[in-house]
C-alpha positions in Angstrom: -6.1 -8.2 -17.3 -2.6 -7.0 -15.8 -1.0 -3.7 -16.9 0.6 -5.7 -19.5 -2.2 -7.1 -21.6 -3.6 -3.1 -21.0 -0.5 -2.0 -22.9 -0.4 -4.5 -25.3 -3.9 -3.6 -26.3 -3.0 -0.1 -26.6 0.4 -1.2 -28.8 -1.9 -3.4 -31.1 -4.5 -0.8 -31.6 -1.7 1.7 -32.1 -0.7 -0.6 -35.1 -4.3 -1.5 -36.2 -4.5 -0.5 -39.8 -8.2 -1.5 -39.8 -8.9 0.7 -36.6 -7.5 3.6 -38.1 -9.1 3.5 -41.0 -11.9 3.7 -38.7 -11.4 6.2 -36.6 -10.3 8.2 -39.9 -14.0 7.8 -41.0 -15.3 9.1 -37.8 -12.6 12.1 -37.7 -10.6 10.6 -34.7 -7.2 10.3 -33.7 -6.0 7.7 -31.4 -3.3 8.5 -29.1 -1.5 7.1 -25.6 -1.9 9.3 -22.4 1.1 7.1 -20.4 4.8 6.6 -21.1 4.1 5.4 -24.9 3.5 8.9 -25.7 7.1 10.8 -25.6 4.9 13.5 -24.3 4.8 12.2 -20.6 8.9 11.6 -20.8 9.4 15.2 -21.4 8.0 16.5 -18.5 9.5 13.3 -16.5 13.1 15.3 -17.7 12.1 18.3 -15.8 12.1 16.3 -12.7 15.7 15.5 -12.7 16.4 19.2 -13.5 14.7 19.9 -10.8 15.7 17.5 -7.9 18.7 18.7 -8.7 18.5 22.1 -8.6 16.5 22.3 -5.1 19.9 20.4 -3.5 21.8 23.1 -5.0 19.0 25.7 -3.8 19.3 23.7 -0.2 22.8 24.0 0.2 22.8 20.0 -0.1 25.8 19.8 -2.7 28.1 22.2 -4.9 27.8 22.7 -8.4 28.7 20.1 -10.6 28.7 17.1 -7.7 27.4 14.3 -8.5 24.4 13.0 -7.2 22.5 9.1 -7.8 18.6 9.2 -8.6 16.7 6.2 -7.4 13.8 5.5 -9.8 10.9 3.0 -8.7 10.0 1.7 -12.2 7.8 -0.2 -14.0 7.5 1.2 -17.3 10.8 2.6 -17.2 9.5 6.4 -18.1 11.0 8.4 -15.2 14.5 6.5 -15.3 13.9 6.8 -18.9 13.9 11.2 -18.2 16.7 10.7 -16.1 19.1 9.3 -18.8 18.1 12.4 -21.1 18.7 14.8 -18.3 22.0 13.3 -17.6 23.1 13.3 -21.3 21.3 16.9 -21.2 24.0 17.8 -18.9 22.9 17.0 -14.8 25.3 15.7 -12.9 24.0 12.1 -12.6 26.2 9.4 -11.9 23.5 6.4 -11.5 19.9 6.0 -12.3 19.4 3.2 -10.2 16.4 1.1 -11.4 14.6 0.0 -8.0 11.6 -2.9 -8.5 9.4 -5.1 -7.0 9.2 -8.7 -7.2 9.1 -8.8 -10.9 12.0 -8.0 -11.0 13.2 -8.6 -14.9 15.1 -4.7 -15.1 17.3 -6.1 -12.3 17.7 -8.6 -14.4 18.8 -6.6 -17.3 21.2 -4.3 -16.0 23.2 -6.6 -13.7 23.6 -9.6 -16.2 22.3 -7.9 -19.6 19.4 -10.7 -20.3 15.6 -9.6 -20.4 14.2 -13.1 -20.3 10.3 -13.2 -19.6 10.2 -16.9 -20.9 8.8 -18.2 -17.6 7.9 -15.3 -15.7 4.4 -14.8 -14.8 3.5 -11.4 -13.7 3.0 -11.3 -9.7 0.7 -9.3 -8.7 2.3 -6.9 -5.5 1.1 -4.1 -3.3 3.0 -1.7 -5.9 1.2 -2.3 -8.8 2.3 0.8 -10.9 5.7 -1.6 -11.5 3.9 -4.8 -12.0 5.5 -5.1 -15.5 7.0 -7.5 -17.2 7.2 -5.7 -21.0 8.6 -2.3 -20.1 8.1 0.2 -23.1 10.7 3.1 -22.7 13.8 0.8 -22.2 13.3 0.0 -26.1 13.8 3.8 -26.3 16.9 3.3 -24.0 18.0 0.7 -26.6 17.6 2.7 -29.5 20.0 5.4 -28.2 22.3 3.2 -26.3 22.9 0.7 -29.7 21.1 2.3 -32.8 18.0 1.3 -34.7 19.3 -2.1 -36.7 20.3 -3.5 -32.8 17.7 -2.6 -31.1 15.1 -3.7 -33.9 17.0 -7.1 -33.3 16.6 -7.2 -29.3 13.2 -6.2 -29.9 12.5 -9.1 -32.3 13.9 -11.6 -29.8 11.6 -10.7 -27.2 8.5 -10.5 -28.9 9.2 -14.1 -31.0 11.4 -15.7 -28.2 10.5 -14.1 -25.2 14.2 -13.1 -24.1 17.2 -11.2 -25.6 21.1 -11.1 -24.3 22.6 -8.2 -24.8 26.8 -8.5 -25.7 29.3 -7.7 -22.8 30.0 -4.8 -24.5 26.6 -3.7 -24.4 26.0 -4.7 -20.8 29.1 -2.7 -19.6 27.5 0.6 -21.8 24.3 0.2 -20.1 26.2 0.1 -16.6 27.9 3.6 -17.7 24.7 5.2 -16.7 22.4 2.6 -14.9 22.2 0.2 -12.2 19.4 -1.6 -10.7 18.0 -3.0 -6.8 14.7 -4.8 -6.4 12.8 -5.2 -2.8 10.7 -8.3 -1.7 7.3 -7.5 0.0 8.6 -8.7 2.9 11.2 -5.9 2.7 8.8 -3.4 1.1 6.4 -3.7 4.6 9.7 -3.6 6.4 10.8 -0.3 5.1 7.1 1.2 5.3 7.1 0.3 9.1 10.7 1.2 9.7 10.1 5.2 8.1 6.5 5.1 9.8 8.1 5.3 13.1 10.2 8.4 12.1 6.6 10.0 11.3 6.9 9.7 7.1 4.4 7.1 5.6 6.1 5.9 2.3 3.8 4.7 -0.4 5.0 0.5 -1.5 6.4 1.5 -4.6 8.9 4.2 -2.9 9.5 2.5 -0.3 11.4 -0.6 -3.2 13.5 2.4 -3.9 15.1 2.2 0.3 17.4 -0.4 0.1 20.0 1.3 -2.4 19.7 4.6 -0.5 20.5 2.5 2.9 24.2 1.5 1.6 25.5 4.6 0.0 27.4 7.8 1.2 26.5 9.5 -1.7 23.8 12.2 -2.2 20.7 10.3 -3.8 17.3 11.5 -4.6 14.5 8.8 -4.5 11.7 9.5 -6.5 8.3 8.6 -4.7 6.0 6.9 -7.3 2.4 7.9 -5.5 0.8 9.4 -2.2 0.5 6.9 0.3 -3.8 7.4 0.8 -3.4 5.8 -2.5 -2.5 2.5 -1.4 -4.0 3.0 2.2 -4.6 -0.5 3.1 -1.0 -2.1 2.3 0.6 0.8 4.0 -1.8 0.5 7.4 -1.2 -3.7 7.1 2.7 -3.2 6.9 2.5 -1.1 9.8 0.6 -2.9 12.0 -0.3 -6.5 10.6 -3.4 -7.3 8.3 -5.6 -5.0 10.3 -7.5 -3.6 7.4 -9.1 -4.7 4.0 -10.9 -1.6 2.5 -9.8 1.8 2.5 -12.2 3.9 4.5 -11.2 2.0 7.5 -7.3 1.9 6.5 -7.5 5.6 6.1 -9.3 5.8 9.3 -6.9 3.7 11.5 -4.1 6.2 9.8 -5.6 8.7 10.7 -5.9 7.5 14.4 -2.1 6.8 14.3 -0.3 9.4 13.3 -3.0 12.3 13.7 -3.0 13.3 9.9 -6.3 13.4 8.3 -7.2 12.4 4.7 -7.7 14.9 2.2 -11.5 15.9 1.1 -11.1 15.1 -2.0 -10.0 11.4 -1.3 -13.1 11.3 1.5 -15.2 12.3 -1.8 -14.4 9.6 -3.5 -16.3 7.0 -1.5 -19.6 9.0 -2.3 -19.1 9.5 -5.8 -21.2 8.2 -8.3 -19.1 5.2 -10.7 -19.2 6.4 -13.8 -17.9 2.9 -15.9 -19.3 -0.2 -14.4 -18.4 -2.1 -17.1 -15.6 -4.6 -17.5 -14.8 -5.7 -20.9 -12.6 -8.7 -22.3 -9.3 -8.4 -23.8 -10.7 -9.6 -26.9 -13.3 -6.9 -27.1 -11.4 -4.1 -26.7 -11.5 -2.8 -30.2 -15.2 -3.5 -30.6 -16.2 -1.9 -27.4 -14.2 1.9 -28.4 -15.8 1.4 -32.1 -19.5 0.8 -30.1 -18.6 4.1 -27.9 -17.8 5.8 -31.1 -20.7 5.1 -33.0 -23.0 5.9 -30.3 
């Protein structure tokens, strides 16, 4: 499955009465290690805090000039630490909201619909923002409208597969937020354009390019992953579908732009795989109550 079946299995075992009850009897506690867990949000406020106070530290701005953070998102976490930080008190004037070709936040904060009624997830060469139910902007929501409303929005989508949020709304969200998206076509455009300057951009930062390209304003773009991670769709944008696996993407990197791939990514290749196994969606649940048990 995509990363939104993953997530919905998570949500559904989250709210699995039976499955606690389980792991009660076995002395477990089930919990989420990504942006479900408010735990990973809290350190993604730091970051702002931080970006922020290295321009200062850099001589880049004064104190108290506002800046713009470009966030490549997905799951909405990061952008998600940004609105706290601002309201925290960083002088943020826009989180902008970059994506790929799914493209349904753009969606949201320039016409204030989420509407996933005939969307089909497209798989891109970002895949951390191949999303099409992003968690944290219910937490948005909630802070933006209040519980009753964003209960409501949240009932829409899940029974009717799109809410609309009032104009009212819309223009409270665009206080704080506004949103770009990047083709592929773009994305490989950008990678090749910044590889010539010597800095290999990873495909999900490099969706975050266009905004940056058309504004004066100091803006800090937040760069999702390292680029060995995604090796082959960085090599292909540079030079044309020249690769297919990653030891030889690395390698014709490498031969490039003389910079050589960390050991520990080299170490991978050799390493024994630990969990072979692919499971069904439907099994999910049986397969952790199986591990548990044995």
């Amino acid at each position: 499955g995509n990363f939104d079946d993953a997530q919905s299995a998570l949500k559904n075992l989250l709210k699995d009465n039976e499955f606690e009850n389980f792991l009660k009897s076995h002395n477990i506690k089930l919990s989420a290690a990504n942006s479900v867990n408010f735990g990973r949000i809290a350190f993604q406020i730091i970051y702002h805090f931080h970006s922020y106070l290295d321009l200062l530290k850099k001589g880049e701005i004064n104190s108290g000039e506002k800046i713009d953070v470009v966030v490549p998102s997905g799951n909405f976490g990061n952008a998600l630490g940004g609105y706290y930080a601002k309201k925290a008190g960083v002088p943020i004037d826009r989180i902008v909201i970059a994506s790929n070709d799914n493209n349904i936040l753009t969606e949201l904060f320039t016409t204030g619909i989420y509407d996933i009624r005939d969307k089909d997830l497209i798989l891109t060469t970002s895949p951390a923002m191949d999303i099409l139910k992003s968690s944290n902007v219910e937490r948005m929501l909630f802070d933006k409208f209040g519980a009753k409303r964003c209960k409501e929005l949240l009932e829409d989508l899940e029974e009717k597969k799109i809410y609309t949020l009032t104009k009212e709304e819309l223009a409270q969200l665009q206080e704080d937020f506004d949103a770009t998206f990047a083709t592929e076509a773009e994305v490989a455009e950008y990678i090749k354009e910044y590889a010539k300057k010597d800095y290999i951009l990873d495909p999900h930062t490099a969706t975050c390019i266009k905004w940056a390209k058309t504004k004066n304003k100091k803006t800090v773009i937040y760069s999702t992953a390292e680029w060995t991670k995604f090796s082959v769709n960085v090599i292909n944008a540079i030079k044309g579908k020249v690769a297919s696996k990653d030891e030889e993407a690395l390698e014709l990197i490498r031969k490039e732009f003389i910079i050589d791939t960390p050991q520990s990514i080299k170490d991978l290749f050799n390493a024994k795989i630990n969990h072979p196994d692919i499971i069904e969606k439907t099994d999910i649940t049986k397969t952790i109550e199986e591990f548990i048990i044995n």
